[in-house]
C-alpha positions as CSV (number, residue, x, y, z in Angstrom):
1,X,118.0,-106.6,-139.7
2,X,114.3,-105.7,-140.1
3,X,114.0,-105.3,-136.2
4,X,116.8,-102.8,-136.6
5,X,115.3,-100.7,-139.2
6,X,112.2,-100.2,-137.0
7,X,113.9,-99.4,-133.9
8,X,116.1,-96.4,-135.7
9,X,113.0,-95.3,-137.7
10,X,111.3,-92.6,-136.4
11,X,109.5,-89.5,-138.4
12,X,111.3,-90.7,-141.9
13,X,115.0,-89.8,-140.1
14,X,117.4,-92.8,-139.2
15,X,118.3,-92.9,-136.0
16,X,120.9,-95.2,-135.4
17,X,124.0,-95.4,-132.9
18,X,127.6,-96.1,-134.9
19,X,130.7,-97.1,-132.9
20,X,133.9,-96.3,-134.6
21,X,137.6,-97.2,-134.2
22,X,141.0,-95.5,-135.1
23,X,140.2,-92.3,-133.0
24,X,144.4,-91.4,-132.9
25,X,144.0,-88.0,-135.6
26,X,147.6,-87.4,-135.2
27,X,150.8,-87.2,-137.7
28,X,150.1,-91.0,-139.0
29,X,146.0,-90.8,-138.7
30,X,143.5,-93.2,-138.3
31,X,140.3,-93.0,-140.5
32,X,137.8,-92.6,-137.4
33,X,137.8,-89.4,-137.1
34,X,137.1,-88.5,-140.8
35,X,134.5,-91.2,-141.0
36,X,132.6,-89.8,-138.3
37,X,132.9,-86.6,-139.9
38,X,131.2,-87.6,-143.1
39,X,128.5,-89.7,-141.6
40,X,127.4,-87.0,-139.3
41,X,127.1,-84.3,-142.8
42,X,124.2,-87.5,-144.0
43,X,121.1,-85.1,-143.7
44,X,119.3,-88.8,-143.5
45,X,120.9,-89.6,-140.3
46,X,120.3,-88.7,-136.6
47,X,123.4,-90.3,-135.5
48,X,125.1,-91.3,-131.5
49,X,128.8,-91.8,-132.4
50,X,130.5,-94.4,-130.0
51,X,134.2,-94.5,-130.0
52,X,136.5,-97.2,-129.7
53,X,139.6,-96.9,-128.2
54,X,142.8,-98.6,-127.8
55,X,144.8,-95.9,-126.4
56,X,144.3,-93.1,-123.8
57,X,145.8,-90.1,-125.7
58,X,143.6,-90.8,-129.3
59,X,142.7,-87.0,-129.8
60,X,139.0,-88.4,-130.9
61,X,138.4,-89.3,-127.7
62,X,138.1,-85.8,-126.3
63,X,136.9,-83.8,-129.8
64,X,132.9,-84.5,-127.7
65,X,131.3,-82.7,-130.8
66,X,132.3,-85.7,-132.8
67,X,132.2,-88.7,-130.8
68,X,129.6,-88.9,-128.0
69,X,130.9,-91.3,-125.7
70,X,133.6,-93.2,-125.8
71,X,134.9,-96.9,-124.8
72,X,138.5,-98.3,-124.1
73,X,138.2,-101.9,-126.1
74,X,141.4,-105.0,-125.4
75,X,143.9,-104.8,-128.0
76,X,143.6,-107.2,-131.3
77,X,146.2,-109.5,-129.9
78,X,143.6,-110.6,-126.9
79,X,141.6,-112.6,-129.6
80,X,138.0,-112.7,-130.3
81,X,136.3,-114.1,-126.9
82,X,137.9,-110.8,-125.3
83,X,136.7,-108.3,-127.7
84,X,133.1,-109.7,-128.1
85,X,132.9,-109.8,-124.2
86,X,133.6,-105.9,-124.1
87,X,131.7,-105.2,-127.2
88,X,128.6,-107.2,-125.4
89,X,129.0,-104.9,-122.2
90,X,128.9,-102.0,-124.6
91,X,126.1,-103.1,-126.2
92,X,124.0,-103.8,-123.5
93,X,124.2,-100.1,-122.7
94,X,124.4,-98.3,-126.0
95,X,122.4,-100.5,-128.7
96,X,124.9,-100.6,-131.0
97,X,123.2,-100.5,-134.6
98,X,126.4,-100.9,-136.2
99,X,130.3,-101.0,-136.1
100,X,132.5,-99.7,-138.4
101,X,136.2,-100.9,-137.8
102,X,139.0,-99.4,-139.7
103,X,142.4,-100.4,-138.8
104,X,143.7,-102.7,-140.8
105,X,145.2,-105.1,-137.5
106,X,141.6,-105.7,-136.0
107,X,139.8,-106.4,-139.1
108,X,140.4,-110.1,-138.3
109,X,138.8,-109.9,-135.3
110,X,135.9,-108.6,-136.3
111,X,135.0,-110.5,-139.6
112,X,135.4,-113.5,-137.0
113,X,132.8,-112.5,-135.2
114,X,130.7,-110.9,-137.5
115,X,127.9,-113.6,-137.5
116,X,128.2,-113.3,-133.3
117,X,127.6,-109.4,-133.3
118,X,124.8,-110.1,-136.2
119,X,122.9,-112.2,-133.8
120,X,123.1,-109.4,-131.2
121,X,121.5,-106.8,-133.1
122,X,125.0,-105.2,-134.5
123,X,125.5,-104.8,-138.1
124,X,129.2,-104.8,-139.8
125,X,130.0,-104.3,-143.9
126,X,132.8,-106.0,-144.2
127,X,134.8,-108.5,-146.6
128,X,134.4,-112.1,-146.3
129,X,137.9,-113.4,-144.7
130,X,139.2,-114.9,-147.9
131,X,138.4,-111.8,-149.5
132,X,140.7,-110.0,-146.8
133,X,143.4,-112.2,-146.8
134,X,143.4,-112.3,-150.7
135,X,144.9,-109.0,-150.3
136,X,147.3,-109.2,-147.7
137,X,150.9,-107.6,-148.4
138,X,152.1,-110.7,-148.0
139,X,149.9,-112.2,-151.0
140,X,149.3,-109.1,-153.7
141,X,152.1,-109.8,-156.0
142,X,150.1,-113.7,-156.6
143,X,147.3,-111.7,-156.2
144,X,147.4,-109.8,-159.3
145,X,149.4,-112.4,-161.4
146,X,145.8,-114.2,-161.1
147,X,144.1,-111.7,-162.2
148,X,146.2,-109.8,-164.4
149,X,146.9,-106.9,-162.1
150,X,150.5,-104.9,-162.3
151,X,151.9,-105.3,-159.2
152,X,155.4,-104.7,-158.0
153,X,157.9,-107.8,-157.6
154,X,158.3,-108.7,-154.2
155,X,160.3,-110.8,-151.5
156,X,158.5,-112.2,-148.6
157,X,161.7,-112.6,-146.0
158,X,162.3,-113.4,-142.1
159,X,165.9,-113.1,-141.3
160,X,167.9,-110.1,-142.4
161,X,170.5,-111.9,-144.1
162,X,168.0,-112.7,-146.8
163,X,167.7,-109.1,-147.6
164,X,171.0,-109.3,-149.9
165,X,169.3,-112.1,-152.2
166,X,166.2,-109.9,-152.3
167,X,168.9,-106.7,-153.5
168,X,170.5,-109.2,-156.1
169,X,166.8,-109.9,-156.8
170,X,164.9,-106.8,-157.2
171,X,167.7,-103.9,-157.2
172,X,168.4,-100.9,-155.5
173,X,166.3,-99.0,-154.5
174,X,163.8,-101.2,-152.6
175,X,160.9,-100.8,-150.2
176,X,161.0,-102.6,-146.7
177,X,157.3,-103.5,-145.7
178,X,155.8,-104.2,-142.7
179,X,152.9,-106.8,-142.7
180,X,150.4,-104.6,-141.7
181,X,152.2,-100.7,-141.9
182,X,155.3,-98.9,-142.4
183,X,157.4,-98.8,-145.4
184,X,161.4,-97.5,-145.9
185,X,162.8,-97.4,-149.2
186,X,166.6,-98.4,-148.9
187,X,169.3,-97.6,-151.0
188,X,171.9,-99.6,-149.6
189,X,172.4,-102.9,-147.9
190,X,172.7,-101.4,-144.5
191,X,169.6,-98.6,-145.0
192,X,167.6,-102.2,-145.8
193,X,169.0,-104.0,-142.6
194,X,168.3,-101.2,-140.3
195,X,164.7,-100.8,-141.9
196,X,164.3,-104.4,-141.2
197,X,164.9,-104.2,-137.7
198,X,163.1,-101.1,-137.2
199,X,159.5,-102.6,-138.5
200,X,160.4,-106.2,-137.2
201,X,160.4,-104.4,-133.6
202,X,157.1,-102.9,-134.3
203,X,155.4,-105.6,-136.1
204,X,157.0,-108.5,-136.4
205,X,157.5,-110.8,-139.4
206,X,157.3,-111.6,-141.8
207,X,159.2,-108.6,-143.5
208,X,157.9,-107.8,-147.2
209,X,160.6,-106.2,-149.7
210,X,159.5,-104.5,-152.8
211,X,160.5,-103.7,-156.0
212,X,160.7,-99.9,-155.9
213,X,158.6,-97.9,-158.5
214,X,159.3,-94.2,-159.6
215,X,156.3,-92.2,-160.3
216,X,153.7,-90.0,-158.8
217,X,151.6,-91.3,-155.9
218,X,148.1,-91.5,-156.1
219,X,145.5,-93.2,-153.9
220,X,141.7,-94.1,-154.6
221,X,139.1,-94.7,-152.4
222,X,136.5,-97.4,-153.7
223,X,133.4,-98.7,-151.7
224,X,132.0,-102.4,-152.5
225,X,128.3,-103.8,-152.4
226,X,129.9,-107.5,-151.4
227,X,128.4,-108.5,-155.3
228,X,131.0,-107.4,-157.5
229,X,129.8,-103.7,-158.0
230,X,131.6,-100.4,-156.9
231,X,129.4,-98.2,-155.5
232,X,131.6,-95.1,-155.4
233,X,135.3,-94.7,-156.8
234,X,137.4,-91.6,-156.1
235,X,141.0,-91.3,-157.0
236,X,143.1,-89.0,-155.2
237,X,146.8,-87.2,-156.3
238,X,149.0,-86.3,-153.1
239,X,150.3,-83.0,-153.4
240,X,151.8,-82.9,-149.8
241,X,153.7,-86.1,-148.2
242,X,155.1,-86.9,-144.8
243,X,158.3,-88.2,-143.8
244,X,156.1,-91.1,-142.9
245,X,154.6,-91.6,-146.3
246,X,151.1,-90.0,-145.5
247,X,149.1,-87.4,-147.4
248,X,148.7,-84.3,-145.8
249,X,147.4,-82.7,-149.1
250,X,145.9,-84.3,-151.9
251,X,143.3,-83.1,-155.3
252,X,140.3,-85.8,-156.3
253,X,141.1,-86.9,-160.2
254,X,139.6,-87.3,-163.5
255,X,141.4,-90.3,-164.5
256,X,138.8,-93.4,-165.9
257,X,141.8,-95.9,-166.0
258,X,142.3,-95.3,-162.6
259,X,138.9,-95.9,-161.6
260,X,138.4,-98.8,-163.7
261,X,140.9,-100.2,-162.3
262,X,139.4,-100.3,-159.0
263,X,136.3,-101.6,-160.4
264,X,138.1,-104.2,-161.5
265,X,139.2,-104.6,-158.0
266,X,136.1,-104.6,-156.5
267,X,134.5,-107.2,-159.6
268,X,137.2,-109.9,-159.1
269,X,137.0,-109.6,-155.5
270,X,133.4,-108.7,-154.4
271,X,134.8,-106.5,-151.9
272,X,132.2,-105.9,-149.2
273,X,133.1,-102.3,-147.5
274,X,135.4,-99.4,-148.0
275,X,138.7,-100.6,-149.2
276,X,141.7,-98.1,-150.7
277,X,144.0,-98.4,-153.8
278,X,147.8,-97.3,-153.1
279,X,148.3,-96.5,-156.7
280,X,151.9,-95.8,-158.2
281,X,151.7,-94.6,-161.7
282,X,154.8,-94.7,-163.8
283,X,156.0,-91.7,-166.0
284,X,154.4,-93.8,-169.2
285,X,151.0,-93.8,-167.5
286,X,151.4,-97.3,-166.2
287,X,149.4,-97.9,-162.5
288,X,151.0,-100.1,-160.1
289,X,149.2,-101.5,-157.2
290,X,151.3,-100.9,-154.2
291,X,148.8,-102.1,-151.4
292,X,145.7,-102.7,-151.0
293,X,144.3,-101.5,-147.2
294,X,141.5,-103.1,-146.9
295,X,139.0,-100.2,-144.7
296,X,138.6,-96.6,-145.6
297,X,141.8,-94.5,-145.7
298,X,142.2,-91.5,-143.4
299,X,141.4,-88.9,-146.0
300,X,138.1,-90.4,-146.7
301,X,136.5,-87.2,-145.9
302,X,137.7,-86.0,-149.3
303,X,134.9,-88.3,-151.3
304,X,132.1,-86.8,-148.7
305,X,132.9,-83.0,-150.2
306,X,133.2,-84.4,-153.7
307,X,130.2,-85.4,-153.5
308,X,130.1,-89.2,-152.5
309,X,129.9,-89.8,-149.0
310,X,131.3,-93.2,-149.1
311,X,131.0,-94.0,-145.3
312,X,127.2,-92.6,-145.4
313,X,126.8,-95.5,-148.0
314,X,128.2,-97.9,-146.3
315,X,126.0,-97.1,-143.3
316,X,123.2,-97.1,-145.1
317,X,123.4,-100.5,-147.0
318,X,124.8,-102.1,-144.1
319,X,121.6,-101.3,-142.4
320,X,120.0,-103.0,-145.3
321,X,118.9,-100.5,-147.6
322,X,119.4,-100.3,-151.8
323,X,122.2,-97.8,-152.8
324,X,122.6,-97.1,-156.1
325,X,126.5,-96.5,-157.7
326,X,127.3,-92.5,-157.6
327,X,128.2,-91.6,-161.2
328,X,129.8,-87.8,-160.9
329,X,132.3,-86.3,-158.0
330,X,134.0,-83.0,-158.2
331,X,137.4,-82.9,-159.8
332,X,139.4,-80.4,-158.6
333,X,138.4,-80.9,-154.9
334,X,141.8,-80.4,-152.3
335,X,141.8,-81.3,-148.7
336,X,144.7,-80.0,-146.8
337,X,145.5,-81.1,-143.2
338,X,146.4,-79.7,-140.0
339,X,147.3,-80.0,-136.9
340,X,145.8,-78.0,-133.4
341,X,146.1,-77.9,-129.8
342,X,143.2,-79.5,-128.7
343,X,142.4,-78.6,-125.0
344,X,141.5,-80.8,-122.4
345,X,140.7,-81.8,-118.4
346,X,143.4,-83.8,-116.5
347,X,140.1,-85.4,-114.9
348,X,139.0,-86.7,-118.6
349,X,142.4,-88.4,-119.2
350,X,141.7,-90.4,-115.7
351,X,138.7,-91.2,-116.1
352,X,139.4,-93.1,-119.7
353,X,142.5,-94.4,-118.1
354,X,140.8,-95.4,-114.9
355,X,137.1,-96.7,-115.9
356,X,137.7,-97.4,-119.5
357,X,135.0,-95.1,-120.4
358,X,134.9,-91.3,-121.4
């Protein structure tokens, strides 16, 4: 770690080289993009932004004044021995001072091989793996029984003809879950059995079903130290949702249960790294814990322009420096998305397609 420091230090400005995943900025985004975003507004950074990429078409790959070179990496499902073989080549070229994964399906990988990429010179913050799978979908509702966290009841099925003892169970409406994304509140037996084919084809089982909760939908955005402390905690309102369930508008809160709840999350767990609080809170006031996604969510921009760049922080301490918890953000603060033709080169698509590289 020391060695690192001195190589990226140069006339009191960091000079380090980040890679980042989840480049796809499209109708469901990633968090890439918007991490990227805030790390390069860090006025102590001079920062080379590698991207990540599963897919050909992720728009980040060709936005050049936000990532500066770009890397096709083997899908999460080709293990560990694959990705660290490709992460080696791109190290060898690049000098990686750090990766910062952030979808939630390769997070295994990459605590696995945390200690490996360490001993190369390549820093990670992440949660220890009990940590992350303390979390899981498949685990919250035992989860927060444990430590007296309000979480909705919850089914944990893997044939569709258990889905009418989950109804008897938990009532209409309910929420069909996939284990790592997607959810479809049903209304009826067949709504549930179509939802449960529909996210077993994209990501298999286990299915979760949940007890739907009425109320207003509000997310927060907390960033651990790995020993029980929350560095930064921002909750956020949605004021616009997709047909998908994502915020495409949303106002930072002054709400100190909300926040102490996820200090509370962070305390119990000793979250190491970003993590985000799907928060549904009840017409009495009451906050249920939906999910937990266990990386920065894809609005993390917001807490940069309130005025607590979580991903700089992160950067920062996992490069081994002291950061002291933020105390104030702006209330008040809106982001609103949107979409844009971005134009590019036939010649740029090949050559990621062809060589892997962009």
């Amino acid at each position: 770690m020391e060695k690192q420091l001195m190589n990226i230090e140069q006339a009191g400005i960091k000079k380090i080289v980040i890679a980042v995943t989840a480049l796809n900025a499209i109708d469901s985004p990633g968090p890439g993009v918007a991490v990227i975003r805030a790390i390069r507004e860090c006025p102590d950074f001079e920062v080379r932004i590698i991207g990540l990429s599963y897919e050909s078409l992720e728009p980040g790959l060709y936005m050049h004044d936000i990532v500066d070179k770009t890397y096709q990496i083997p899908y999460p499902s080709s293990g560990t021995d694959t990705l660290m073989g490709r992460l080696m080549h791109i190290h060898e070229i690049e000098h990686i001072d750090l990766i910062i994964p952030n979808f939630d399906a390769e997070l295994f990988n990459f605590i696995k091989l945390r200690d490996k990429l360490n001993e190369a010179g390549i820093s990670t913050f992440l949660p220890e793996l009990a940590q992350f799978e303390a979390r899981d979908k498949l685990k919250l509702y035992e989860f927060g029984k444990k430590h007296g966290l309000t979480i909705p009841r919850d089914k944990i099925i893997h044939q569709v003809k258990d889905l009418t003892e989950a109804a008897e169970s938990l009532g209409y409406p309910m929420v069909v879950k996939g284990k790592f994304y997607d959810a479809i509140v049903a209304n009826t037996l067949e709504q549930a059995q179509r939802a449960f084919y529909k996210i077993q084809a994209k990501w298999g089982l286990p299915i979760i079903v949940q007890e739907f909760i009425s109320g207003t939908e509000i997310n927060v955005a907390a960033l651990g130290d790995g020993e029980g402390n929350a560095i930064s905690v921002i909750p956020m309102r949605k004021l616009y949702i997709t047909d998908k369930g994502k915020a495409w508008a949303g106002i930072t809160l002054d709400d100190v249960s909300l926040i102490e709840l996820a200090r509370k999350f962070v305390k119990i767990t000793k979250w190491r790294g970003g993590c985000e609080l799907e928060i549904m809170q009840s017409s009495d006031g009451k906050p249920y814990i939906m999910e937990v996604n266990p990386r920065f969510p894809a609005w993390i921009y917001l807490t940069a322009a309130a005025g607590q760049n979580q991903p700089a922080a992160l950067v920062k301490m996992a490069l081994g420096e002291k950061v002291e918890p933020y105390s104030d953000y702006e209330v008040g603060k809106i982001f609103v998305r949107y979409a844009w033709d971005l134009i590019t080169d036939i010649r740029e698509f090949q050559k990621i397609s062809g060589t892997g590289e962009l």
